[in-house]
C-alpha positions in Angstrom: -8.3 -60.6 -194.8 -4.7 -60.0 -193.0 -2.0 -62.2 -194.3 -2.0 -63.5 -190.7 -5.0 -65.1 -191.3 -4.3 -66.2 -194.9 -1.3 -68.2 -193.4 -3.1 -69.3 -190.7 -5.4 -71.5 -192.7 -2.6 -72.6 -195.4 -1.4 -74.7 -192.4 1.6 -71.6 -191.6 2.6 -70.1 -189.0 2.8 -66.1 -189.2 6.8 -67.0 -188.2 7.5 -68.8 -190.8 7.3 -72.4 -190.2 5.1 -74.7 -191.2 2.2 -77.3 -189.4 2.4 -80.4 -190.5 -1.1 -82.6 -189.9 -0.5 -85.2 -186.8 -0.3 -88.4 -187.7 -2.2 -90.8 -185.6 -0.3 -93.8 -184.7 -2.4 -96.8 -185.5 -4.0 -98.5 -182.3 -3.0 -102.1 -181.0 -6.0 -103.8 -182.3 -5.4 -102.1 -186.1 -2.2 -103.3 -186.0 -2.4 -107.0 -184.4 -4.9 -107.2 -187.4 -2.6 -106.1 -189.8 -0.6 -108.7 -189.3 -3.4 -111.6 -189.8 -3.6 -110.5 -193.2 -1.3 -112.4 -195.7 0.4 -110.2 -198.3 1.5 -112.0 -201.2 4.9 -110.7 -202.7 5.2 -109.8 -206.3 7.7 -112.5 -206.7 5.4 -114.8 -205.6 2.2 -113.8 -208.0 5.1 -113.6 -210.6 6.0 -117.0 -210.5 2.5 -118.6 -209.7 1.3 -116.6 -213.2 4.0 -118.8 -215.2 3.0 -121.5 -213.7 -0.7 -121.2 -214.9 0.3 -120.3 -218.5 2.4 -123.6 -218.8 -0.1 -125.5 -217.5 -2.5 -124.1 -219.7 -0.4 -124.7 -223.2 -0.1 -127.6 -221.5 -3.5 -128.7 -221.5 -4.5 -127.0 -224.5 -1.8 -127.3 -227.1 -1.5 -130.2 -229.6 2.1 -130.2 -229.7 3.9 -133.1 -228.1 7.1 -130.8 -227.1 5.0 -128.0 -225.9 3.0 -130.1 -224.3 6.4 -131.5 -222.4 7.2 -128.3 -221.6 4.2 -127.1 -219.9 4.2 -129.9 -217.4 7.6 -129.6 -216.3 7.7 -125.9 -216.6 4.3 -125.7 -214.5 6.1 -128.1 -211.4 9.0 -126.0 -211.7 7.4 -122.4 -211.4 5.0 -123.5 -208.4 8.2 -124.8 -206.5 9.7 -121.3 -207.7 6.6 -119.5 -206.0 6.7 -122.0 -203.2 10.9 -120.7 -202.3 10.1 -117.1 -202.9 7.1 -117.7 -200.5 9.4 -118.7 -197.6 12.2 -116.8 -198.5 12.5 -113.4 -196.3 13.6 -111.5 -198.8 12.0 -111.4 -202.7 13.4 -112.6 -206.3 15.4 -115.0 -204.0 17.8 -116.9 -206.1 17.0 -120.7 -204.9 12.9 -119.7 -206.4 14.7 -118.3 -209.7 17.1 -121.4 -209.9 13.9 -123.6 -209.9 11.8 -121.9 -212.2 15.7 -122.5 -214.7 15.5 -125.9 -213.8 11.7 -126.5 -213.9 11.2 -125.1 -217.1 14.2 -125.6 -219.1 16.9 -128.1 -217.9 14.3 -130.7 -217.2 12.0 -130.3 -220.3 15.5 -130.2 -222.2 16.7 -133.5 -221.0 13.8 -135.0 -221.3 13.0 -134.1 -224.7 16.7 -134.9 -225.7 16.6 -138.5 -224.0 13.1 -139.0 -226.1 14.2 -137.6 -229.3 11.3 -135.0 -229.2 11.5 -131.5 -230.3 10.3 -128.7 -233.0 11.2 -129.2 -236.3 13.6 -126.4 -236.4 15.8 -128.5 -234.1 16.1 -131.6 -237.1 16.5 -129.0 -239.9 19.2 -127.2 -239.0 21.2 -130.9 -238.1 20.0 -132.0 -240.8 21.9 -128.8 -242.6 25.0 -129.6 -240.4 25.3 -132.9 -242.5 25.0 -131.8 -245.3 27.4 -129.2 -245.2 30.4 -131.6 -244.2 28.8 -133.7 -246.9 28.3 -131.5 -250.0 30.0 -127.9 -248.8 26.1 -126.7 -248.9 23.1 -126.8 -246.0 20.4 -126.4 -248.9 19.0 -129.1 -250.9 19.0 -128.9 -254.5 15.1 -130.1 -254.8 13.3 -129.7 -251.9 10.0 -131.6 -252.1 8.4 -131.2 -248.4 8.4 -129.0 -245.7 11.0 -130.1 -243.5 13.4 -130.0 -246.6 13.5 -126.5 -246.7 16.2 -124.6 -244.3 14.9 -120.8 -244.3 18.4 -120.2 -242.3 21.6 -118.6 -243.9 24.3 -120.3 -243.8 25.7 -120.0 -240.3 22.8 -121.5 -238.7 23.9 -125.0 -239.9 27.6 -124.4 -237.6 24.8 -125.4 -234.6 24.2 -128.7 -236.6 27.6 -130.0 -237.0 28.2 -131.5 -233.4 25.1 -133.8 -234.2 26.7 -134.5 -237.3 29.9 -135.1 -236.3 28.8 -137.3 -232.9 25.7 -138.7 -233.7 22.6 -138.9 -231.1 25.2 -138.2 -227.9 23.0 -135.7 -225.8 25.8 -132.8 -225.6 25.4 -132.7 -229.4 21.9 -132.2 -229.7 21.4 -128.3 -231.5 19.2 -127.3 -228.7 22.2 -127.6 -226.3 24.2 -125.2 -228.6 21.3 -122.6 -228.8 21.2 -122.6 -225.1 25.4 -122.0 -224.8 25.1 -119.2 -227.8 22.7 -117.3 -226.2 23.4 -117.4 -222.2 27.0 -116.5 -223.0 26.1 -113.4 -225.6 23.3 -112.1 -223.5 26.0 -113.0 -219.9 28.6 -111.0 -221.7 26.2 -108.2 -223.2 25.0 -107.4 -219.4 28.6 -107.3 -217.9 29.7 -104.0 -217.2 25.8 -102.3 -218.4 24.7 -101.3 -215.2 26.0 -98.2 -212.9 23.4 -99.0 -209.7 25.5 -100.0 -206.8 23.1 -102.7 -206.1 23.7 -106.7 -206.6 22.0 -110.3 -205.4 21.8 -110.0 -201.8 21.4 -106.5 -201.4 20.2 -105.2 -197.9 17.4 -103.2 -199.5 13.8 -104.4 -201.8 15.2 -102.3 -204.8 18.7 -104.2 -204.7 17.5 -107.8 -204.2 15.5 -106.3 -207.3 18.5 -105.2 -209.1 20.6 -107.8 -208.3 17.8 -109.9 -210.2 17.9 -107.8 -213.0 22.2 -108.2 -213.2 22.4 -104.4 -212.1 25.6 -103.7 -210.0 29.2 -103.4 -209.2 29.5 -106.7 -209.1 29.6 -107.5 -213.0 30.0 -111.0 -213.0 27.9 -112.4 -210.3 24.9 -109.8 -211.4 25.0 -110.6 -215.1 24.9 -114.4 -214.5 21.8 -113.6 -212.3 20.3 -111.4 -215.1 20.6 -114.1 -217.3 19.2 -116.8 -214.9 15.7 -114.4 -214.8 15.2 -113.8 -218.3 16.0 -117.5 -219.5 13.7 -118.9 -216.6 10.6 -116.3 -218.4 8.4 -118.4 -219.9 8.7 -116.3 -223.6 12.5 -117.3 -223.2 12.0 -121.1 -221.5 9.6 -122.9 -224.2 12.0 -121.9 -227.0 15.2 -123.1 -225.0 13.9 -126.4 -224.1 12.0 -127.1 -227.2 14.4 -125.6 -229.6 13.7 -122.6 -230.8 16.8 -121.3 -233.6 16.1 -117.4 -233.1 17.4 -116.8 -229.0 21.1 -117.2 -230.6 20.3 -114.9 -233.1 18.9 -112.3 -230.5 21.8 -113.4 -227.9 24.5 -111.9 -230.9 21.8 -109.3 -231.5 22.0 -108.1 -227.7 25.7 -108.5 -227.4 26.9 -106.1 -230.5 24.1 -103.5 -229.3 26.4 -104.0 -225.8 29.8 -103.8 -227.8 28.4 -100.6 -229.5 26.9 -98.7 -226.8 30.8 -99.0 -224.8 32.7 -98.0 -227.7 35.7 -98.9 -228.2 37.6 -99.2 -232.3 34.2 -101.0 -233.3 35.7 -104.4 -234.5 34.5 -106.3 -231.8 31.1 -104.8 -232.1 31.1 -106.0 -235.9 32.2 -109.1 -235.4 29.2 -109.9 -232.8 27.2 -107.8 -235.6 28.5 -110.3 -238.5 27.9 -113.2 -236.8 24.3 -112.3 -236.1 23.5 -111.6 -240.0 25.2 -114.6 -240.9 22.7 -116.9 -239.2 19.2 -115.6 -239.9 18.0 -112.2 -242.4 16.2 -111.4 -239.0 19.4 -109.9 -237.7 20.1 -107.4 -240.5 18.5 -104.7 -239.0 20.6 -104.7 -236.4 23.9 -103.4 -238.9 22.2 -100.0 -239.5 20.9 -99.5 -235.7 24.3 -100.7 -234.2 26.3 -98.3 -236.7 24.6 -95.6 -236.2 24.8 -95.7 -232.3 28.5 -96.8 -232.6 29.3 -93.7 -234.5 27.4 -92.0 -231.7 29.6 -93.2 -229.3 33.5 -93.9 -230.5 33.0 -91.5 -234.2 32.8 -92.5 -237.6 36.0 -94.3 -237.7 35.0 -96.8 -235.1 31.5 -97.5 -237.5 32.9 -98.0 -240.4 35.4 -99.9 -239.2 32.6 -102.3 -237.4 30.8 -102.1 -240.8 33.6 -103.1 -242.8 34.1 -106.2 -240.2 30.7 -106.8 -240.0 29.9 -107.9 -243.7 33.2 -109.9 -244.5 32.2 -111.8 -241.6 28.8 -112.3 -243.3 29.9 -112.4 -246.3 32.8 -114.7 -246.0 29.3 -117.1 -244.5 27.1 -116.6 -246.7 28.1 -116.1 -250.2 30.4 -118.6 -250.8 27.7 -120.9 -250.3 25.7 -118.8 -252.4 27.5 -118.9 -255.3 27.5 -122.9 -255.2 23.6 -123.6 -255.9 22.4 -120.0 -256.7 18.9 -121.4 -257.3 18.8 -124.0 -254.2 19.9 -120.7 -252.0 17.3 -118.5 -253.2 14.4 -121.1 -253.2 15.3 -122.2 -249.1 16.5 -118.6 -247.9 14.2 -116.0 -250.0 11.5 -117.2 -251.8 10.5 -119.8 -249.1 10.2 -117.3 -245.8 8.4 -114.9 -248.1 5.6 -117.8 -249.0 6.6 -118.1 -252.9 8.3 -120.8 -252.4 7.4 -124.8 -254.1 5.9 -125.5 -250.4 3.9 -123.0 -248.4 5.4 -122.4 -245.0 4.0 -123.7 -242.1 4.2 -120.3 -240.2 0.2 -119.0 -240.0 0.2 -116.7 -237.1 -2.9 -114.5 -237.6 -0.7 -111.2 -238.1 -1.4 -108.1 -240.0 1.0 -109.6 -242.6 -1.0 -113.1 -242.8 -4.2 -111.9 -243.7 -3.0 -109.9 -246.3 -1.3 -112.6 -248.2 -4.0 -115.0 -247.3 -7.4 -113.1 -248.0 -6.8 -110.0 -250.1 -5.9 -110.2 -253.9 -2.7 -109.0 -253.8 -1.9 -109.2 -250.3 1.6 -110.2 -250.7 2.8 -107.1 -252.8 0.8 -105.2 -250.1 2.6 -107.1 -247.1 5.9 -106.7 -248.6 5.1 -102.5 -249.9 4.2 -101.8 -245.8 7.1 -103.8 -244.8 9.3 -101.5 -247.2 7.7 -98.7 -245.9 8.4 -99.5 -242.4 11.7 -100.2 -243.3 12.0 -96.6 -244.7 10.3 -95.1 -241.9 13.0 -96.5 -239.3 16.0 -95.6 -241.7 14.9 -91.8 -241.9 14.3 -91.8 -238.1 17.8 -93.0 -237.5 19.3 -90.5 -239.8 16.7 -87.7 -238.4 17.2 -88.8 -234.3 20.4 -91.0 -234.4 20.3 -92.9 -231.0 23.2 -91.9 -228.7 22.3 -94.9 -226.2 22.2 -98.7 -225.8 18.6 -98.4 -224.9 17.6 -95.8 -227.2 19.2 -98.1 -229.9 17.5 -101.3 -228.4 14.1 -99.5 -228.6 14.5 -98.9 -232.2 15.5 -101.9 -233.3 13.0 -103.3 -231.4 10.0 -101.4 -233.5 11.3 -101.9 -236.7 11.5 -105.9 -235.9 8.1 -105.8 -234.3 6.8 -104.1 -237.2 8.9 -106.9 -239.9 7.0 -109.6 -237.8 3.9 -108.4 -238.2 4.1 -107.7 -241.7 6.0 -110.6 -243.4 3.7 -113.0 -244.8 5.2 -116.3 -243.2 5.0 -115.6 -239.7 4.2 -116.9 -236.4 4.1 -115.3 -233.0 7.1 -116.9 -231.5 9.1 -114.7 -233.3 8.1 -111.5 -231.3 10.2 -112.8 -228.6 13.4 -110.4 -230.9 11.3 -107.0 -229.8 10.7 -108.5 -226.3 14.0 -109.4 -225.0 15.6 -106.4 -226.8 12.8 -104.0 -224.9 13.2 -105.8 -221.7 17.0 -106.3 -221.1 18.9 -103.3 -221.7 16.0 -101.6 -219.5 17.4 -103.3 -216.2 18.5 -99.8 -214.9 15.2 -98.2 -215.6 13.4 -101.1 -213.5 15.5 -101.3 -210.5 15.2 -97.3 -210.6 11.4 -97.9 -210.6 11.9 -100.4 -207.6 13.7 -97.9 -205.7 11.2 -95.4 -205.9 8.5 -97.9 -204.8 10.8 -98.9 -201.6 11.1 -95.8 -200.9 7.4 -94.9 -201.0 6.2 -98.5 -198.8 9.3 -98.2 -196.5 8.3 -95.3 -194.4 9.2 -94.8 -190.5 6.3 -93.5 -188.4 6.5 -89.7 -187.3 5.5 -88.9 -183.9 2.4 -86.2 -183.2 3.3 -82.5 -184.9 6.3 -82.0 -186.6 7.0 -78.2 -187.0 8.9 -77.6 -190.2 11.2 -74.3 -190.0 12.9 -74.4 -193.4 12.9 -76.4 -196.5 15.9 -76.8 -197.7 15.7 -76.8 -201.4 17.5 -79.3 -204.0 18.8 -81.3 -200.7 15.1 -82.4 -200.3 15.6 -83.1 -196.2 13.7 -81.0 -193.5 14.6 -79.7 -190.3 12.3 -79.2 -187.4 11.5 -80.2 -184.1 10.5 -83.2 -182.6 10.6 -86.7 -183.9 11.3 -86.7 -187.8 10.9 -88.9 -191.0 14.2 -90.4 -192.2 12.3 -90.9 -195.5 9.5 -88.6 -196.6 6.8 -89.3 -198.7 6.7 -87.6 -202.2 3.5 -86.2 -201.8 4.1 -84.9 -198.4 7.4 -82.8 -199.6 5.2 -81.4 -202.3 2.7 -80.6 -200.1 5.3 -78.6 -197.9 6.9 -77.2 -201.0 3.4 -75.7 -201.9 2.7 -74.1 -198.4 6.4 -72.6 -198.1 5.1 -70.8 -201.6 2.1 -69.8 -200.5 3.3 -68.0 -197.6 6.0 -66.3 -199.8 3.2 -65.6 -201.9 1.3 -64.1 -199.1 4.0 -61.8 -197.6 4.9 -60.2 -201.1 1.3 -59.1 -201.4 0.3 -61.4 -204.0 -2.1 -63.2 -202.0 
């Protein structure tokens, strides 16, 4: 067969340019139709799925708070759907303010005026007390549950406004949780993002990254990242109901942020101290956040941050420590482990759980897997240091999800650590994902033929005549990609 022909039914002309198919333009009646069809907005579903899972816990939990919280986090998310719904553009900031409002500020003052809450919330005021009172947030002989404070000893700094001011509704501990961790995670997503997209963006992708807090505009994008993530329901039911781990992931998010920028590394331990001085949950994050700060500004800057890092927690905890040696290990060691005079209450059906619970053994076996896992994420940081904020967050992120799982006193609120560290130093990565998508739905009819002459390669634009695309689709440019080849192909005699 003569190359003529061969080129002829590749779709390309014998001089050179290339046929593309005609596209037919859709008739009056397809599209008159096309417009009586609702399309619901991802915003939309988004919000009108929260709202079924807090009306769900709502109706099925047994827990007066959670209960609380589903019904005024389910009113809040359908007025949330309702805004985004009439809104003309998506993740419009009045639907995100309501969802905020719905399902936190409201269940928060509510639960605040009624004097309802987890029992996290009474233990660590309970801790503030004592503190002021005896220099010490542990009791010497704890005899029931809610004696027990599982928290180092920074935890109880959250407790001394409710000691110090009694039942006034600015001093509750929940209010503090909420301050710690809106202002580490605001300031951890300033500055984070290099998109030139913000809230209020012409364009789906940069209403979408002004959402996710990624844009020139630091300030006003941070705040807005915040406002999403606190309004998600895995982020909400803790804030309103109390939950002492969001500060610890808020310090936990912000010295990952100090690291990843640089910098001489003592504000980065600082944020890193601070962290391990409230909960041993946070201790992970010394080796990750080292490692990538030495990635980053050198050695010096690391061991700099590490030196900063444990005086801050050790000026915290040891001191404390050293008062009651035995009332520190029984409330901070022996009790999160499940050895201690009372069982803990956490009974989350996790790998760790079962072990201690139904094999002989199973705690030495919980505890071996969690040291192995431990190993496993120390020799991968040595082997593959991460040289990014993400690639840092992602590690600490397994190795967390990994301790939760495995600890024998555990519950599943705690995997909310490898959630928000996943999720929010990924904000680039999804508003790059929402470009692509805009670019893929938003595409501006072509005429009948278009006859391509050249492709210009790496530019990724087309030149021809008649009416042409501002915007291609990807598989359309591939598809002209391959027929330029073939007909290279073709006319070298490799055909």
């Amino acid at each position: 067969m003569p190359p003529e022909s061969v080129t002829f039914f590749a779709g390309v002309r014998p001089g050179g340019s290339v046929l593309a198919p005609a596209r037919q333009e859709p008739s009056q009646a397809a599209r008159e139709s096309s417009r009586k069809v609702p399309r619901v907005r991802h915003d939309v579903l988004f919000w009108l799925g929260c709202a079924g899972f807090a009306l769900a816990l709502a109706v099925v939990t047994s827990l007066t708070p959670h209960r609380i919280w589903g019904a005024c986090a389910a009113v809040g998310y359908a007025a949330a759907a309702e805004l985004a719904r009439r809104s003309p553009r998506p993740w419009s900031r009045s639907s995100a303010v309501a969802a905020l409002l719905g399902s936190v500020v409201v269940p928060l003052a509510l639960m605040v005026a009624v004097g309802a809450g987890q029992s996290e919330v009474h233990v660590v005021e309970h801790s503030g007390r004592l503190l002021l009172d005896s220099g010490s947030p542990y009791l010497p002989h704890p005899s029931d549950v809610d004696d027990y404070n599982p928290y180092l000893p920074g935890m109880a700094l959250f407790g001394i406004p409710h000691a110090l001011f009694g039942g006034t509704p600015l001093a509750d501990a929940r209010v503090w949780f909420c301050v710690a961790f809106l202002a580490c995670t605001a300031v951890a997503g300033r500055g984070t993002g290099r998109n030139s997209l913000w809230w209020g963006g012409a364009s789906g992708a940069g209403w979408v990254g002004g959402v996710l807090g990624v844009g020139t505009a630091d300030g006003a994008s941070s705040a807005n990242a915040v406002l999403l993530l606190a309004a998600f329901p895995a982020v909400a039911l803790p804030l309103a109901v109390g939950g002492v781990d969001l500060p610890v992931i808020g310090l936990m998010c912000l010295g990952l942020a100090l690291a990843g920028r640089g910098g001489s590394g003592t504000a980065a331990g600082l944020a890193m101290g601070a962290a391990a001085a409230l909960k041993w949950t946070a201790w992970p994050l010394l080796p990750v956040g080292l490692v990538l700060l030495a990635m980053t500004a050198g050695r010096r800057a690391a061991v700099r941050a590490g030196i900063v890092a444990v005086l801050v927690a050790v000026l915290a905890v040891v001191p404390v420590a050293l008062a009651d040696p035995r009332a520190f290990v029984e409330h901070v060691v022996l009790f999160p482990l499940g050895e201690g005079g009372v069982r803990s209450p956490a009974t989350s059906p996790l790998p760790g759980y079962l072990l201690a619970t139904y094999v002989p053994g199973g705690s030495t076996l919980a505890m071996a897997a969690l040291a192995a896992a431990a190993v496993g994420v120390a020799v991968s940081l040595a082997v593959r240091p991460p040289r990014t904020v993400v690639a840092a967050a992602d590690r600490l992120a397994i190795g967390l999800g990994l301790a939760m799982c495995l600890i024998p006193a555990t519950r599943f609120g705690y995997l909310v650590y490898p959630l928000v560290l996943a999720v929010w130093f990924r904000r680039a990565e999804l508003v790059t994902v929402a470009r692509r998508v805009v670019r893929v739905v938003r595409v501006v009819p072509v005429g009948r033929v278009v006859s391509v002459g050249r492709l210009v390669r790496g530019e990724r634009s087309v030149k021809g005549e008649g009416p042409v695309k501002s915007e291609r689709r990807i598989g359309d440019e591939r598809r002209v990609e391959r027929l330029v080849e073939d007909e290279r192909l073709v006319g070298a005699g490799r055909g």
